[in-house]
C-alpha positions in Angstrom: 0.0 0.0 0.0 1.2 3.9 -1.1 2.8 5.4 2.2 0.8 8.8 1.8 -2.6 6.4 2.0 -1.9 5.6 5.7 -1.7 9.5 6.7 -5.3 10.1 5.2 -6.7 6.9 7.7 -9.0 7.8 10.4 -9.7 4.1 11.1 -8.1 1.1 10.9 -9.6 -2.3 10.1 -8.1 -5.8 10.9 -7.1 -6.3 7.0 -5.0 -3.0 7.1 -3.7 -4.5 11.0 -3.0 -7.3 9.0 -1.0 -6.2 6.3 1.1 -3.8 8.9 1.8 -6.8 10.8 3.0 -9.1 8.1 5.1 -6.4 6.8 6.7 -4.9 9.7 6.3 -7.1 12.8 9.4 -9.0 12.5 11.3 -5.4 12.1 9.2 -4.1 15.4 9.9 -7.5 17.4 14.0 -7.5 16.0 13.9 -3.4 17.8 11.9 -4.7 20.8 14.2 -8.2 21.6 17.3 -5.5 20.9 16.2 -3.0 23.5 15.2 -5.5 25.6 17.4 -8.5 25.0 14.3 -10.9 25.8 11.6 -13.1 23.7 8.9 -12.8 25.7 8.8 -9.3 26.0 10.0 -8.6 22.3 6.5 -10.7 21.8 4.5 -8.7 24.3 5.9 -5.1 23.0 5.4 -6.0 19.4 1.8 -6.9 20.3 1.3 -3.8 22.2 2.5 -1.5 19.0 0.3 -3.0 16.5 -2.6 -2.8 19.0 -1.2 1.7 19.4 -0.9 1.8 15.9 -4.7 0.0 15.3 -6.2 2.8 18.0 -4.5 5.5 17.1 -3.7 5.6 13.2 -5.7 9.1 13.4 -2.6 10.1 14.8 0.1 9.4 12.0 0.5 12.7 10.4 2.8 11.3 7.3 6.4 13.1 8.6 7.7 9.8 8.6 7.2 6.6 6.7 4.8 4.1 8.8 7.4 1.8 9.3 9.7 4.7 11.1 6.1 5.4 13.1 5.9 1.8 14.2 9.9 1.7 15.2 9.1 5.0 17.2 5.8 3.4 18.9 8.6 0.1 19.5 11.8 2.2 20.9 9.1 3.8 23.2 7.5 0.9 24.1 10.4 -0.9 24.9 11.9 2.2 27.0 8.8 2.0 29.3 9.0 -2.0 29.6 12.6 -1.1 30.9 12.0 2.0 33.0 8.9 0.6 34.8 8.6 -0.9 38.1 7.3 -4.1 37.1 10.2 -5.0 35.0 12.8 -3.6 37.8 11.1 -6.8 40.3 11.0 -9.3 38.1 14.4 -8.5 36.9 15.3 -8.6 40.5 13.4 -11.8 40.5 15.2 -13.7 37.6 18.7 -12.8 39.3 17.5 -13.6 42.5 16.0 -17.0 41.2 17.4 -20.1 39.6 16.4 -22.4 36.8 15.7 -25.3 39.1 12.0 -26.4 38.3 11.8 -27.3 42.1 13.5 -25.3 44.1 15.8 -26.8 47.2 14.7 -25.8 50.9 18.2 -24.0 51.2 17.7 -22.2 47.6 13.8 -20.8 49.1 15.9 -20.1 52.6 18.6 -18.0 50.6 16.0 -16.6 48.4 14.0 -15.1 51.7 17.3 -14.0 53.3 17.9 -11.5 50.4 14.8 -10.4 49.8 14.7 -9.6 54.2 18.2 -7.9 53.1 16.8 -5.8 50.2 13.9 -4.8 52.8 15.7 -4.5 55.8 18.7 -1.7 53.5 15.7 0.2 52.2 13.8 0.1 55.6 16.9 1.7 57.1 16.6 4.7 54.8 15.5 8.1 56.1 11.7 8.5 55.2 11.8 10.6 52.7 13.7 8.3 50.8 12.0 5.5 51.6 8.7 6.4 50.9 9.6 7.7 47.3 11.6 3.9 46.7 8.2 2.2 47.9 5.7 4.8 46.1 7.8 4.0 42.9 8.6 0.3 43.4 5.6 -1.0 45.1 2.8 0.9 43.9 4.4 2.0 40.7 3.3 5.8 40.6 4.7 7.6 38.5 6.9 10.9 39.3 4.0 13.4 39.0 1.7 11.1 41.3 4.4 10.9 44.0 4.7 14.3 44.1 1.2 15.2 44.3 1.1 12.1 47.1 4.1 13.5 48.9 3.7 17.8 48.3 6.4 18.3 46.4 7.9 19.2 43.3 8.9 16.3 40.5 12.0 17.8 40.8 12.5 16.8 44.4 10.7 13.5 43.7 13.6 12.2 40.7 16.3 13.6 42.7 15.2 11.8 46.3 14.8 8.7 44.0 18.0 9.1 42.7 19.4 9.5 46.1 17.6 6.8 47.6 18.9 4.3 44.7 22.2 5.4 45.5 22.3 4.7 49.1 20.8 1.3 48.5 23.3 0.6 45.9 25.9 1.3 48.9 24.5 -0.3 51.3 24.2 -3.5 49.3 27.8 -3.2 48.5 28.9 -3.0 52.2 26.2 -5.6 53.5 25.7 -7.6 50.4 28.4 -9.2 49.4 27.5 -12.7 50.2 25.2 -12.7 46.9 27.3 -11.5 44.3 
């Protein structure tokens, strides 16, 4: 199909999803599995473009070829995967975790030990560092909701976070060492 067709589209139907998707999803998933370096969510971001670019083809204004909108919709996509709080646990999880289908009693003993470590670093962290690690981590807010929680600026927000990561990063350096 002519590139300056998809710039006219207000709506998409599945036949036009389909053609995208035979065209460019192995170029969207390649980006993806790049950024991220794994399958699964390579599969999941790819899945989640084509679904943006089904919703929202009113918003392709033509600057760009529709594969160079699609890679944009991936690089961001992929970005967020990375930045969120979700992927920072189970990240955390993977390292923390081992292949074994059944893991040992001593593995699940080890296993508890660092995650009472991980707690125990953070919950010795001056409040206002601690609540912004928890409001991000746990409850994955967003900067502008934690500072509308907490009363203060973003600002103050990304550079208690920053702070806060730091310290932890210390801490597990000088208490940590046992799991490396």
């Amino acid at each position: 199909m002519e590139e300056s067709y998809w710039k006219h589209l207000t709506v998409m139907d599945a036949g036009l999803l389909r053609e995208l998707m035979i065209k460019y999803g192995q170029e969207v998933w390649n980006l993806a599995y790049i950024l991220t370096k794994r399958n699964d969510l390579a599969d999941d971001i790819t899945q989640e473009v084509f679904l943006s670019a089904y919703r929202n083809i009113e918003l392709f204004r033509g600057e760009s070829s529709i594969k160079t909108w699609l890679l944009s919709i991936a690089r961001n996509t992929s970005v967020n995967y990375l930045r969120s709080a979700f992927m920072r646990k189970v990240t955390l999880m993977a390292w923390v975790s081992s292949k074994e289908t059944s893991p040992s009693a001593e593995h699940e003993a080890l296993e508890q030990s660092l995650s009472d470590d991980i707690w125990r670093i953070v919950m010795k962290l001056p409040l206002k560092f601690r609540e912004v690690l928890i409001l991000s981590g746990k409850y994955d807010m967003s900067m502008k909701e934690i500072a509308g929680v907490l009363g203060v600026s973003e600002g103050t927000v990304k550079s208690r976070l920053a702070r806060a990561r730091q310290k932890v990063k210390a801490n597990w350096k000088e208490e940590g060492t046992a799991y490396e």
